[in-house]
C-alpha positions in Angstrom: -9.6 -139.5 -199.4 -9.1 -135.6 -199.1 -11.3 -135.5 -196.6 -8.6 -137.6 -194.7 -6.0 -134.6 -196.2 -4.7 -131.3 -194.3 -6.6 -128.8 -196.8 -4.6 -125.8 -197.1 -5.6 -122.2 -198.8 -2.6 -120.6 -200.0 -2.9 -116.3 -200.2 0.3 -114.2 -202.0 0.6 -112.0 -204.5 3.7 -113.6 -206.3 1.9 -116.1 -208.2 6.1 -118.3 -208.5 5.5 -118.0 -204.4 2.1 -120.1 -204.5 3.3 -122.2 -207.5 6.3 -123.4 -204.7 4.1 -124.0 -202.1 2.1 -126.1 -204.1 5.0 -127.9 -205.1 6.2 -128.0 -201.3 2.8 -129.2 -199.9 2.4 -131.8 -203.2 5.6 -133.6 -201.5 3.7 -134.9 -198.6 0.3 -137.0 -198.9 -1.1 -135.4 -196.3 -1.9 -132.5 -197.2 -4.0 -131.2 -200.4 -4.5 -127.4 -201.8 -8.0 -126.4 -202.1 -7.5 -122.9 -203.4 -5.0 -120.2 -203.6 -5.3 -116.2 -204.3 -3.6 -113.7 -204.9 -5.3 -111.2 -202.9 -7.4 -111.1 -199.6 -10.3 -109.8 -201.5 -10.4 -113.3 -203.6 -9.7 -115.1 -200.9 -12.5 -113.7 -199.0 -14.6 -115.1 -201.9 -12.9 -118.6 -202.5 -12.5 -119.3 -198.8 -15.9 -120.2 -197.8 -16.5 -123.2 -200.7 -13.1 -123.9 -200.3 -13.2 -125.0 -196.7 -9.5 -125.0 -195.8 -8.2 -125.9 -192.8 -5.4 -123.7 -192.2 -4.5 -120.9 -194.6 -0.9 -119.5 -195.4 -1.3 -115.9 -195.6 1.9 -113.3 -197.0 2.3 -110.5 -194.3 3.1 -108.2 -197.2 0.4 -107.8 -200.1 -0.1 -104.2 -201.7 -4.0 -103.4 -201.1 -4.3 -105.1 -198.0 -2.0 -106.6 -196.0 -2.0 -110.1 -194.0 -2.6 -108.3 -190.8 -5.7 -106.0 -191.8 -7.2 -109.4 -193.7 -7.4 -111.2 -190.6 -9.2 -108.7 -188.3 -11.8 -108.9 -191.0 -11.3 -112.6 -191.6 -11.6 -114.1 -188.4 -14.9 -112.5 -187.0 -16.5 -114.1 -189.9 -15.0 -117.2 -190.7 -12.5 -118.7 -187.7 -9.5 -120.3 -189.0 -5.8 -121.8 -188.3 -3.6 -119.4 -190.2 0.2 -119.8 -190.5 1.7 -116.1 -191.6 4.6 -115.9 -194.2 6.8 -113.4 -192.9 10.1 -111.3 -194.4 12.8 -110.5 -192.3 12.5 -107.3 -192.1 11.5 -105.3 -189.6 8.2 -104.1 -190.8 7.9 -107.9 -191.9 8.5 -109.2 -188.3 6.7 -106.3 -186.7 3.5 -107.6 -188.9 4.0 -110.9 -188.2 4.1 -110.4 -184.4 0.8 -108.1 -184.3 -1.0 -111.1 -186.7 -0.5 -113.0 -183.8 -2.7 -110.7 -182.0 -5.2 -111.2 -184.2 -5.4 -114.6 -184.6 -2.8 -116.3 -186.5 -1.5 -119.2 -184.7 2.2 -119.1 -186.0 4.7 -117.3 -188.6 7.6 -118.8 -190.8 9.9 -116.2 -192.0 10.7 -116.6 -195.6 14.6 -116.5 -196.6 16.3 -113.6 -198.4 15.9 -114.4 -201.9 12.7 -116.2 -201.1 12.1 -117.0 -204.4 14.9 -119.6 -205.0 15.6 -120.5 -201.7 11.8 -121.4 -200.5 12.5 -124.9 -200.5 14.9 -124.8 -198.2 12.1 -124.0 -195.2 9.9 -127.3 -196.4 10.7 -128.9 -193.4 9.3 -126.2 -191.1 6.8 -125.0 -194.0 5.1 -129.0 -193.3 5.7 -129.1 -189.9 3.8 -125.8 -188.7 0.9 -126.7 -191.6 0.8 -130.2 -189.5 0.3 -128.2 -186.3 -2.1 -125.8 -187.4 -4.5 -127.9 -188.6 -4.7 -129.7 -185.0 -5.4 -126.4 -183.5 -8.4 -125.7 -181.9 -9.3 -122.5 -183.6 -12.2 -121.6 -181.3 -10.1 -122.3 -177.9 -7.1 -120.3 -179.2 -9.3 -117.2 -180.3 -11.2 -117.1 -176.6 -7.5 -117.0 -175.2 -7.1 -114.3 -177.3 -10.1 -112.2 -175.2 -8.8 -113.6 -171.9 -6.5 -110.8 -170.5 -7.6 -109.4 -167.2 -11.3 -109.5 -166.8 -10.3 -113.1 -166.0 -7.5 -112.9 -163.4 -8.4 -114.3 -160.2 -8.5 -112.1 -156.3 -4.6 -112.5 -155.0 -3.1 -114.3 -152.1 0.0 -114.9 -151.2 1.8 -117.7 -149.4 2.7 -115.7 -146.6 6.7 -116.8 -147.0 9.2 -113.6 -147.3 10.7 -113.6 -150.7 9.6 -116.8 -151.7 11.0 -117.0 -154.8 13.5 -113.9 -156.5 13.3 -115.0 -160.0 11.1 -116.5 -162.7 11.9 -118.8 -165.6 9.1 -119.1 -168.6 9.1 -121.2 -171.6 7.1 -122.0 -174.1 6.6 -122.9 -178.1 3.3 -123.2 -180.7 0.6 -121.0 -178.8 3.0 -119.4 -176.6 2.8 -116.0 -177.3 -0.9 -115.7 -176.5 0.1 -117.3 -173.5 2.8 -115.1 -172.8 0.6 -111.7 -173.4 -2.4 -113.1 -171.3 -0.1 -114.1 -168.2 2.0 -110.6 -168.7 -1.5 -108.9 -168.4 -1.7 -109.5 -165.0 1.5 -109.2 -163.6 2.8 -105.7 -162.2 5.5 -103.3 -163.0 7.6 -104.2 -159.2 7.6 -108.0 -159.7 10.7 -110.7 -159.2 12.9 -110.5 -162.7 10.5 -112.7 -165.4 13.4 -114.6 -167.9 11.0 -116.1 -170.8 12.3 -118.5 -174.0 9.5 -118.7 -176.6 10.9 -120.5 -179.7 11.2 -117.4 -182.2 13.4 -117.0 -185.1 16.1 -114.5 -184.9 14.5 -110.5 -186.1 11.1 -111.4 -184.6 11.9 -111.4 -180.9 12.8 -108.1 -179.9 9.5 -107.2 -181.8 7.6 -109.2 -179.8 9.1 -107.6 -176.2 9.0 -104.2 -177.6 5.1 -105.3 -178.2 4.4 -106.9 -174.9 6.0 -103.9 -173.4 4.3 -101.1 -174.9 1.1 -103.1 -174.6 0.8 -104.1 -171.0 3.4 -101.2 -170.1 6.2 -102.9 -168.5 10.0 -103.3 -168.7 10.3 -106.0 -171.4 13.2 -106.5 -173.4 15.3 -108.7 -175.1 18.3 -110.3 -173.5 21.6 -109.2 -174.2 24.8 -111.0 -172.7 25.2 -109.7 -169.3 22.0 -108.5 -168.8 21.2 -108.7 -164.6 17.6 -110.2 -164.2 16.2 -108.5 -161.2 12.8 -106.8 -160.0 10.9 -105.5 -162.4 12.9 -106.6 -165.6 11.1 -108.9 -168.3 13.5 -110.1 -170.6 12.8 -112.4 -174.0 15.5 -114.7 -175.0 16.5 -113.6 -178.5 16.1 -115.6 -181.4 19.0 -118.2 -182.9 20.5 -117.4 -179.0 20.4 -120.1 -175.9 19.9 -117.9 -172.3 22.0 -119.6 -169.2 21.4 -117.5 -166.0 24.7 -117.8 -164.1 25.0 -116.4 -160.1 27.6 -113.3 -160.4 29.3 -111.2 -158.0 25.9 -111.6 -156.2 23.6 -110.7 -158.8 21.4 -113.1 -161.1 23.1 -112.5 -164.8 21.9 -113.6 -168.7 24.5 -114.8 -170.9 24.1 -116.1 -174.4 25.2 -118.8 -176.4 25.5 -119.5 -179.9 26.0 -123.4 -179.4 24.2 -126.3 -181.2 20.2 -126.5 -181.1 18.8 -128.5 -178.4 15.6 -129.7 -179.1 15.9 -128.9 -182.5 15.5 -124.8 -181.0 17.9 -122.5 -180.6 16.8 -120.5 -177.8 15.7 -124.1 -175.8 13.3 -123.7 -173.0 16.2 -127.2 -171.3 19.3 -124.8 -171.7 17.4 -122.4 -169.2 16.1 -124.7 -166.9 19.1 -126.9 -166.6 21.7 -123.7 -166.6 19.5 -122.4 -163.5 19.7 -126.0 -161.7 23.1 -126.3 -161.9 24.5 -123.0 -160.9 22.4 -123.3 -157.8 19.6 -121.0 -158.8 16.7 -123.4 -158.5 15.6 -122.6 -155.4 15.0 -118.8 -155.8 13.2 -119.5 -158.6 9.7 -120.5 -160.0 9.2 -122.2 -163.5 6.6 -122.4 -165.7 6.4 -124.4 -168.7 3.6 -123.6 -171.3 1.8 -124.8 -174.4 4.0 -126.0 -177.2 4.9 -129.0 -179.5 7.2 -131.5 -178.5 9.3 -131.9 -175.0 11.4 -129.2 -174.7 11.8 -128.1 -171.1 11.2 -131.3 -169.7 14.2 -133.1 -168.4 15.4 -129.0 -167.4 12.0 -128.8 -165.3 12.4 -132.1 -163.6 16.1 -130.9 -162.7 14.9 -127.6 -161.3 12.2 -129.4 -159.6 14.7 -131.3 -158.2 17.0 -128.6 -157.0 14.4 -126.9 -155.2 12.3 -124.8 -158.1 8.4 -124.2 -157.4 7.3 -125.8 -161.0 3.9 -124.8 -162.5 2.7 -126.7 -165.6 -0.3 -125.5 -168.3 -2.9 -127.5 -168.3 -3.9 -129.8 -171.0 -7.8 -127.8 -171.5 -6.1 -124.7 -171.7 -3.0 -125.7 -173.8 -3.0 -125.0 -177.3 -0.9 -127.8 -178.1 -0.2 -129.6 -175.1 3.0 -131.3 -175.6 5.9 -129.8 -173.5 3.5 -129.2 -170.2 2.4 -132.8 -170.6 5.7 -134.6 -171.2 7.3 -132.0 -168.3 4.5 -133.5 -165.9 4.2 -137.1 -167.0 8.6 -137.3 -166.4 7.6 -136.0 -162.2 9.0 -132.4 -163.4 5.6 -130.6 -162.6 4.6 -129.5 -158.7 1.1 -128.3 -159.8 -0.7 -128.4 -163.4 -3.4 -125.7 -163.9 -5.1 -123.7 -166.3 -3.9 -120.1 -168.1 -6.3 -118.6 -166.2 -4.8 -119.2 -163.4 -1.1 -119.0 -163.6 -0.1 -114.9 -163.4 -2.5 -115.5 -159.7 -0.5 -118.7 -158.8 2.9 -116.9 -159.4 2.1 -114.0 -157.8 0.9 -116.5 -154.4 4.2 -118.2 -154.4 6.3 -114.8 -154.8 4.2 -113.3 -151.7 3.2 -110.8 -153.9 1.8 -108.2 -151.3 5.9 -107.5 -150.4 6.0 -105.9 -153.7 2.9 -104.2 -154.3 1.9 -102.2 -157.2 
């Protein structure tokens, strides 16, 4: 029967912390804890006769940290890891780099963690459930992709094709994000990206992307113009709208319900761009993620007049928004990650802007 079980390995150095996890993961029957530690050094003896499927793994441990416990972890033994994260900005700044070393996702623990870590069961069970499906080995060769793999450019041979470009994305998405941003250059149309992030983690993540691939990334602020050469992230617990003002293409934010179940939602985006006559000066891409947010907005941009790329299925970590986006009619050509910073740059006539 456990072999039918998500088997989870739980590492933290507050032994109340594991002990409510336990209890957490003992709520749903599909899931069964093989092992728990309290530091990566145990856990780096316990994990290979445990065989876990997915670990959760504290950002912050004295000794050695989640971060530095992976980039010894994963060479050896590949694995779906789901970070535990503070709020803090060392916490978030962790939890954003893990991702660079192969942890598939992050939850932030709340302040007070320790009587309030029930209240994130929900999303403790529902990232476990979407580790597990992970393909661990396809998400770390994504990981090596950058730009050894870019393809030659060509353009389409249209004058300023498209002006702007709309991103979203969920589960796997930051990968995504870095190995598309790797190719693209500093003079480029203005790049408007929602990756479902909690609120703290998201200005890490474009002060990472920026100092990694050295480009203007940022995250949005209310009023921000999106023009050439400006990459900004939608901030966490904030929906983006980009509205047409006094000529200019401009970011506002809202604080209104979730859509989706996110708050930023990849739909707000798309459908604020449609109907404020945006669509067609603008190319959207919708990649990996659980679920269908984007969809409906990416048919309604298509519809306007947007250029719609979709991720592929092979290449998708979790191919759930690309695939519902294209089976509705909302995606003009599906293809691989591989592919994608080439394909935007063909349908922006990329040799008008150069390097």
């Amino acid at each position: 029967m456990n072999d039918e079980k998500i088997k989870v390995f739980i590492i933290d150095d507050q032994k109340i912390v594991r002990n409510i996890i336990k209890k957490i993961l003992s709520s749903d029957p599909d899931f069964v804890v093989v092992g728990e530690a309290s530091n990566p050094y145990e856990a780096s003896e316990l994990i290979p006769d445990a065989e876990p499927d997915v670990l959760t793994l504290d950002v912050e441990m004295p000794r050695m940290d989640g971060v530095e416990f992976l980039k010894k972890l994963m060479p050896q033994y590949p694995i779906a890891v789901l970070m535990l994260s503070s709020t803090t900005e060392e916490g978030s700044e962790k939890a954003i780099t893990a991702m660079k070393y192969g942890a598939v996702d992050f939850i932030t623990k709340p302040d007070g963690m320790i009587l309030k870590l029930e209240a994130i069961q929900d999303e403790l069970i529902h990232k476990l459930k979407i580790a597990a499906k992970i393909d661990i080995e396809k998400f770390l060769y994504q990981l090596e992709l950058k730009k050894k793999y870019s393809l030659p450019n060509k353009t389409s041979g249209k004058k300023n094709a498209y002006k702007y470009i709309a991103m979203g994305a969920s589960t796997g998405g930051v990968t995504a994000i870095r190995q598309i941003l790797s190719d693209i250059p500093k003079r480029f149309p203005g790049i408007i990206i929602v990756q479902h992030m909690p609120a703290g983690f998201t200005n890490n993540f474009a002060k990472s992307v920026s100092k990694e691939f050295d480009l203007n990334v940022q995250e949005a602020k209310n009023e921000d113009i999106l023009e050439d050469g400006k990459i900004y992230i939608a901030p966490g617990d904030y929906h983006v709208v980009l509205k047409r003002k006094q000529g200019k293409c401009v970011i506002n934010l809202l604080s209104t319900d979730k859509v989706n179940g996110h708050r930023p939602s990849v739909d707000v985006l798309f459908h604020s761009i449609a109907e404020n006559n945006l669509a067609p000066e603008t190319l959207a891409v919708i990649l990996t993620g659980m679920g269908a947010d984007g969809a409906k907005g990416m048919l309604a941009l298509r519809n306007a007049g947007s250029k719609t790329i979709g991720q592929d299925e092979v290449s998708s970590l979790i191919y759930g928004m690309p695939k519902v986006a294209n089976d509705i009619g909302g995606v003009d050509e599906q293809i691989s990650l591989t592919q994608i910073a080439s394909k935007m740059k063909y349908y922006i006539n990329y040799s008008e802007y150069g390097r």
